[in-house]
MMTF fields as JSON, N, C-alpha, C and O atoms, coordinates in Angstrom:
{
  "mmtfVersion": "1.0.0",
  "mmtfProducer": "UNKNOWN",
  "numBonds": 335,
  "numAtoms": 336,
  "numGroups": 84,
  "numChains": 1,
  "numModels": 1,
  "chainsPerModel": [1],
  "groupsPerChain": [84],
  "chainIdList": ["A"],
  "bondAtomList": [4, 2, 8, 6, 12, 10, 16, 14, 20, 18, 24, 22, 28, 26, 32, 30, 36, 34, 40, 38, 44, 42, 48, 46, 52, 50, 56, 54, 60, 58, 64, 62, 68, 66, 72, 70, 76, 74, 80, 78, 84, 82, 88, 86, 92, 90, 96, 94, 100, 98, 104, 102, 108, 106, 112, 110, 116, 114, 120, 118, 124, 122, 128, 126, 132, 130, 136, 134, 140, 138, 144, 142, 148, 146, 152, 150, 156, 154, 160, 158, 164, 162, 168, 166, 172, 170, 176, 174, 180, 178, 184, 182, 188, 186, 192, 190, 196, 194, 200, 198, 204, 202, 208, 206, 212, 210, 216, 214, 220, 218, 224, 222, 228, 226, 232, 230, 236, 234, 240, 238, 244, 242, 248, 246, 252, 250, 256, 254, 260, 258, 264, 262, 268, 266, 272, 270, 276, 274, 280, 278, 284, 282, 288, 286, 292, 290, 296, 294, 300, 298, 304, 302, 308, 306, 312, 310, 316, 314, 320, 318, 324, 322, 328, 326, 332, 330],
  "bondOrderList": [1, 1, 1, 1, 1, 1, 1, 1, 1, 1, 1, 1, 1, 1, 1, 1, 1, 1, 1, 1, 1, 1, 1, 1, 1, 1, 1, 1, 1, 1, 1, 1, 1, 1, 1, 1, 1, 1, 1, 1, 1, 1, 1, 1, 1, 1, 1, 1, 1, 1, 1, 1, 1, 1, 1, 1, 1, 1, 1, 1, 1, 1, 1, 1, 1, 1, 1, 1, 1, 1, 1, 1, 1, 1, 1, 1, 1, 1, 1, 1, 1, 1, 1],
  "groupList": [{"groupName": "UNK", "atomNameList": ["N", "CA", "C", "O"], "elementList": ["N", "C", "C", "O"], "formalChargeList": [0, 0, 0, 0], "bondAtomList": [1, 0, 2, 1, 3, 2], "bondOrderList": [1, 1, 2], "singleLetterCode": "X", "chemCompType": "L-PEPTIDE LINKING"}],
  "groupTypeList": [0, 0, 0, 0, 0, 0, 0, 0, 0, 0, 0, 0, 0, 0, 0, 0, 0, 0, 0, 0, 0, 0, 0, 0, 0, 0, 0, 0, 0, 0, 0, 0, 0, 0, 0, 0, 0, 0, 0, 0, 0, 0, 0, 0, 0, 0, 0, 0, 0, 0, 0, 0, 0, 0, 0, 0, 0, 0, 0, 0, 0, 0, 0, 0, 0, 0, 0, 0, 0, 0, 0, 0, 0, 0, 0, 0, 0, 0, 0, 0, 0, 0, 0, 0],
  "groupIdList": [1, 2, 3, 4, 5, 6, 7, 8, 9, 10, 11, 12, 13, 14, 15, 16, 17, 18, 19, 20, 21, 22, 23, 24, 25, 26, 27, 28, 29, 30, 31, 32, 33, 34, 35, 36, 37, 38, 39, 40, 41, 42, 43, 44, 45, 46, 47, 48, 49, 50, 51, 52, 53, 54, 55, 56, 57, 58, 59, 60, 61, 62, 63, 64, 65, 66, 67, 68, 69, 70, 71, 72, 73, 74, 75, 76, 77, 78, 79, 80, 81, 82, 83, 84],
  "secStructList": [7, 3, 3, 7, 7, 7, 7, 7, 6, 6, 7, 1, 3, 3, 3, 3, 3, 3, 3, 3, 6, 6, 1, 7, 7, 3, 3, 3, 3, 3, 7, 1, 1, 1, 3, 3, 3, 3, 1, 7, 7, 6, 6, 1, 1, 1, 7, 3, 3, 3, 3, 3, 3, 3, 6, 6, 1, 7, 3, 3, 7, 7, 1, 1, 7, 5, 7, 6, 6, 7, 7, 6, 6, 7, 7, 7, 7, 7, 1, 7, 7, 7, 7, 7],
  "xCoordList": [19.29, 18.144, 17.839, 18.677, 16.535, 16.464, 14.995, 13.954, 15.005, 14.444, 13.56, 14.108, 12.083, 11.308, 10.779, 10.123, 11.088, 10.737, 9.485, 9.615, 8.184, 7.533, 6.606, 6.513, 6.189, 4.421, 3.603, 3.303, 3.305, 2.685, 1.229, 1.219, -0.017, -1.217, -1.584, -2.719, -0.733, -0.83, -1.039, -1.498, -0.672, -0.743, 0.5, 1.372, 0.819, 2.354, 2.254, 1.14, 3.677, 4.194, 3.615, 3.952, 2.767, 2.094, 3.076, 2.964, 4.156, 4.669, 5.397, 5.058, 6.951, 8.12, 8.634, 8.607, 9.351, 10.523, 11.02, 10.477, 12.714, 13.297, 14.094, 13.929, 14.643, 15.182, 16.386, 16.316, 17.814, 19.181, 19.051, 18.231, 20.14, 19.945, 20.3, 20.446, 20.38, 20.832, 20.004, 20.482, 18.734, 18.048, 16.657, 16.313, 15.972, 14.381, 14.131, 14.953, 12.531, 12.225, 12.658, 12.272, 13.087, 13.226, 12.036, 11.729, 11.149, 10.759, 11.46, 12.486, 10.593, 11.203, 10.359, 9.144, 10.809, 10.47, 10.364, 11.25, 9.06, 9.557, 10.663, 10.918, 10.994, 12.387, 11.783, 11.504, 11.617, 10.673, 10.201, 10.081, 9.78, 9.073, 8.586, 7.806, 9.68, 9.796, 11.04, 11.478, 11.46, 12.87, 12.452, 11.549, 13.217, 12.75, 14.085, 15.188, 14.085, 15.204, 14.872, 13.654, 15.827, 15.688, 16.838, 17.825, 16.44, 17.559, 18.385, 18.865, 18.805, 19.591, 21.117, 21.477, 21.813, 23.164, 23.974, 24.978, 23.725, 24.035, 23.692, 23.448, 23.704, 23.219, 24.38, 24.096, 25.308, 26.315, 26.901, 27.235, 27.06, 27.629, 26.423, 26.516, 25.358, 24.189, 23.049, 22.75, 22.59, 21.361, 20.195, 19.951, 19.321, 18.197, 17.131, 17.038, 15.951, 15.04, 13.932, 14.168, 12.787, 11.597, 10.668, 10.749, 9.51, 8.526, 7.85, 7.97, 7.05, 5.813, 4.338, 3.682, 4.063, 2.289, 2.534, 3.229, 1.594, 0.736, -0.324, -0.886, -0.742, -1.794, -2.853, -3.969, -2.608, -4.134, -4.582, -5.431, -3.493, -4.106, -2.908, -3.288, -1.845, -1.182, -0.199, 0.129, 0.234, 1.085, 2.156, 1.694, 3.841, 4.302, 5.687, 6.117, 6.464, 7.872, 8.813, 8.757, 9.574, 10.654, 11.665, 11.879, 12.41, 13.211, 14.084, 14.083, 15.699, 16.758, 17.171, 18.202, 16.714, 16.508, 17.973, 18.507, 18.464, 20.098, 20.978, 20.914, 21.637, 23.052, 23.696, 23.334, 24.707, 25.046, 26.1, 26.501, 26.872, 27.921, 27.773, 28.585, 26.456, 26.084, 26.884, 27.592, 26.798, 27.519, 26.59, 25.509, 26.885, 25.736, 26.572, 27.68, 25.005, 25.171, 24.768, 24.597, 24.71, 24.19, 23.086, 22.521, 22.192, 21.276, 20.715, 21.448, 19.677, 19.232, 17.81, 16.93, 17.615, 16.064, 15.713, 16.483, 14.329, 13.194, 12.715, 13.027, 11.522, 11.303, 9.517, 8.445, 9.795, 8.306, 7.783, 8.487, 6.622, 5.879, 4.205, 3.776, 3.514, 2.204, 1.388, 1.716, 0.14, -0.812, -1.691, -2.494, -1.338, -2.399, -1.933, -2.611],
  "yCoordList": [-66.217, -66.224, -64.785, -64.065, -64.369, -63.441, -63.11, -63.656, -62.292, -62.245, -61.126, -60.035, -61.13, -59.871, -59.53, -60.302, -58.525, -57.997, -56.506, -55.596, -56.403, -55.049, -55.213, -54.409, -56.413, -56.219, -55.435, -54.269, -55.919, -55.113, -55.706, -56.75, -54.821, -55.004, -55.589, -56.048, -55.647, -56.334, -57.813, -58.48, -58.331, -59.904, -60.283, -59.415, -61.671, -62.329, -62.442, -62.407, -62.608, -62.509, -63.839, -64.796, -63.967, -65.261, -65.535, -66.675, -64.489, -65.092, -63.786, -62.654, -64.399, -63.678, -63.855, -65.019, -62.735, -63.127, -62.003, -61.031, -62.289, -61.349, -60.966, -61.647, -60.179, -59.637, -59.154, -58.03, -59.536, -59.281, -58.071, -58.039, -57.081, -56.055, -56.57, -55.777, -57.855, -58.862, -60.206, -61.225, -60.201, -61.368, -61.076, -59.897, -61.778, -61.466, -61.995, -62.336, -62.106, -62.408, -63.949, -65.006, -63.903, -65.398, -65.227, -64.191, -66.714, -67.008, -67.465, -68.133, -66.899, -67.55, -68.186, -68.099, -68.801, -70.158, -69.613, -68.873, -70.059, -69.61, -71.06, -72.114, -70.458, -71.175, -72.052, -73.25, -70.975, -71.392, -70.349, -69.798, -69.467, -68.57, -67.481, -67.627, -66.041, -64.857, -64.95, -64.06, -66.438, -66.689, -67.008, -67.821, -66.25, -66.69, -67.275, -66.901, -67.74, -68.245, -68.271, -68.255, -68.328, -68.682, -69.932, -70.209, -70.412, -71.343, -71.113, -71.978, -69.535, -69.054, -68.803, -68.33, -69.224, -68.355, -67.437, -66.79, -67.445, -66.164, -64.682, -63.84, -64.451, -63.278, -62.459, -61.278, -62.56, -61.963, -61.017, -61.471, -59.365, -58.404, -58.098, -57.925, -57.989, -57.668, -56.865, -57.294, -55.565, -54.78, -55.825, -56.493, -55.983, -56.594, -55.983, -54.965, -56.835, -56.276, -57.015, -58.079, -57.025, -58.239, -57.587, -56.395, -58.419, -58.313, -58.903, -60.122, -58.534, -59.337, -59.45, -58.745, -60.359, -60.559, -60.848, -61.692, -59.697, -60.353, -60.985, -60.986, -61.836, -62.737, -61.611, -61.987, -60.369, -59.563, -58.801, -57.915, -59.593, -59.286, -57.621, -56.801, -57.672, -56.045, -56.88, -58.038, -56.153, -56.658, -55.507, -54.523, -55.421, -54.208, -54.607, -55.5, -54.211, -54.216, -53.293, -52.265, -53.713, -52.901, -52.91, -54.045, -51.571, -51.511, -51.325, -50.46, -52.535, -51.667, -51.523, -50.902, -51.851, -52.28, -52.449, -51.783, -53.759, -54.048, -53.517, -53.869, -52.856, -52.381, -53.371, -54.539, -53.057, -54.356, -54.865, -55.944, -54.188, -54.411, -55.006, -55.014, -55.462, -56.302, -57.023, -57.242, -57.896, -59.018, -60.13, -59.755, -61.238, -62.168, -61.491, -61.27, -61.382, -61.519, -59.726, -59.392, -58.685, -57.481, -56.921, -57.257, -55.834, -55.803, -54.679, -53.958, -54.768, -53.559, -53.184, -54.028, -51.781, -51.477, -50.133, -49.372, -50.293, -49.643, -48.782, -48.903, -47.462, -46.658, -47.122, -46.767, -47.892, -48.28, -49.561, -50.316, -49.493, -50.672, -50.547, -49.665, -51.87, -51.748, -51.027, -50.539, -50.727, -49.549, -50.03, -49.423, -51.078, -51.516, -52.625, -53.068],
  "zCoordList": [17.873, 18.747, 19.124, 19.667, 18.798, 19.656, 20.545, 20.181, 21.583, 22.724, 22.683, 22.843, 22.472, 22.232, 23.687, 24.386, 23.955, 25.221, 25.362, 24.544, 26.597, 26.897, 24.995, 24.067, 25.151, 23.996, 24.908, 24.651, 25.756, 26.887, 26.135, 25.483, 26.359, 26.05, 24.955, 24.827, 24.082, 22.545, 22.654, 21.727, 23.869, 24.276, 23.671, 23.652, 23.056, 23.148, 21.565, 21.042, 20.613, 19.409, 19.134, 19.83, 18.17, 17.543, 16.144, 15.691, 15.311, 14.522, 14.344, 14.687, 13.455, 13.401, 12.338, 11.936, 11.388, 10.282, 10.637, 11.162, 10.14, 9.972, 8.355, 7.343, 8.412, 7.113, 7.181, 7.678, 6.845, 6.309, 5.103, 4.185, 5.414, 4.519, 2.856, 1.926, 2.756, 1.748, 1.787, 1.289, 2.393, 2.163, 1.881, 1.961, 1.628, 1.987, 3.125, 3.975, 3.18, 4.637, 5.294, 4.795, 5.889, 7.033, 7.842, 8.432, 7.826, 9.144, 10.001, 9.879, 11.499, 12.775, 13.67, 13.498, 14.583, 15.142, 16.659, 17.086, 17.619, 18.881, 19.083, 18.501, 20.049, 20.886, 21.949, 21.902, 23.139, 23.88, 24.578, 23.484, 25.409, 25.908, 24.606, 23.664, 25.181, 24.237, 23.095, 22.367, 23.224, 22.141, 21.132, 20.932, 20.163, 18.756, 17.734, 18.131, 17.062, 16.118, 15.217, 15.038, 14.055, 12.309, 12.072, 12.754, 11.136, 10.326, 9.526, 8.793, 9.51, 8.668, 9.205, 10.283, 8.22, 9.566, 8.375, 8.676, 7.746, 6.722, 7.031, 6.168, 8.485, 8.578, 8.977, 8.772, 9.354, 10.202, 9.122, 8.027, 9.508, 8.98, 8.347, 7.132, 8.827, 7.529, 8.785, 9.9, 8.09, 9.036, 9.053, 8.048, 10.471, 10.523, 10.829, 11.515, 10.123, 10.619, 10.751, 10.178, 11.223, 11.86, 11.361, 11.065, 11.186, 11.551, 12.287, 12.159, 13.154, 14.109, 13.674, 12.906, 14.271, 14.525, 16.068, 16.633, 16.608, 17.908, 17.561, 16.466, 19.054, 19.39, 19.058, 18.699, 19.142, 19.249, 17.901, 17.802, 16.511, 15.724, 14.934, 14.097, 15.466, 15.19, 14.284, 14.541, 13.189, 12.433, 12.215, 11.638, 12.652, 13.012, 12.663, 13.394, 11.79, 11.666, 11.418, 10.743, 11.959, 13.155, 11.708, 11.283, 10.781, 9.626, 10.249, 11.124, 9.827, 10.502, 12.015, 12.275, 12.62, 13.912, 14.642, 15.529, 13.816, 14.236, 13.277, 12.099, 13.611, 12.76, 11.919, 12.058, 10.959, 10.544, 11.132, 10.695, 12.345, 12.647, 14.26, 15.185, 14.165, 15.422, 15.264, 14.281, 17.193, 17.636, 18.309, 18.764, 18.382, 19.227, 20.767, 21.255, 21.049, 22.776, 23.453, 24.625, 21.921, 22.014, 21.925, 20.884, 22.867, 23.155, 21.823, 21.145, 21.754, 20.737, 21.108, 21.279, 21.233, 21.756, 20.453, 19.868, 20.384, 19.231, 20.352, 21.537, 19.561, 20.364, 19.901, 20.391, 18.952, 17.844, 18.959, 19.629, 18.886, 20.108, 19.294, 18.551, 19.822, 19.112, 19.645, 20.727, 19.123, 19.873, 21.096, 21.804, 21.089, 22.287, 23.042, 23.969]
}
């Protein structure tokens, strides 16, 4: 699961995949608010990375993002955000 936080003006994430430094893209699912999930569980020990769509139309993905030596329950922050 993970938790997209500060779209700010871009309005809210209308759609999500992510990417294993060993997979192609996964879609993801909201959860319920800003939570998102995939159906994959083959991800563990592997770099991630997303892409987004906002509601306002920005299409923006984040390479690499998580290390591969993430853990569930660890936070990870980008310096990359949409333009508006």
């Amino acid at each position: 699961m993970v938790l997209i936080t500060n779209v700010a003006g871009s309005g809210s994430i209308q759609s999500m995949e992510m990417k294993g430094s060993n997979t192609d893209w996964i879609p993801m699912y909201r959860n319920w608010g800003a939570n998102w999930h995939c159906l994959s569980g083959g991800l563990v020990g592997q770099g991630l990375s997303f892409a987004l769509v906002s509601t306002g139309g920005q299409n923006l993905v984040f390479n690499g993002v998580v290390p591969e030596w993430w853990q569930f329950g660890q936070t990870f922050t980008t310096y990359q955000n949409f333009d508006y």
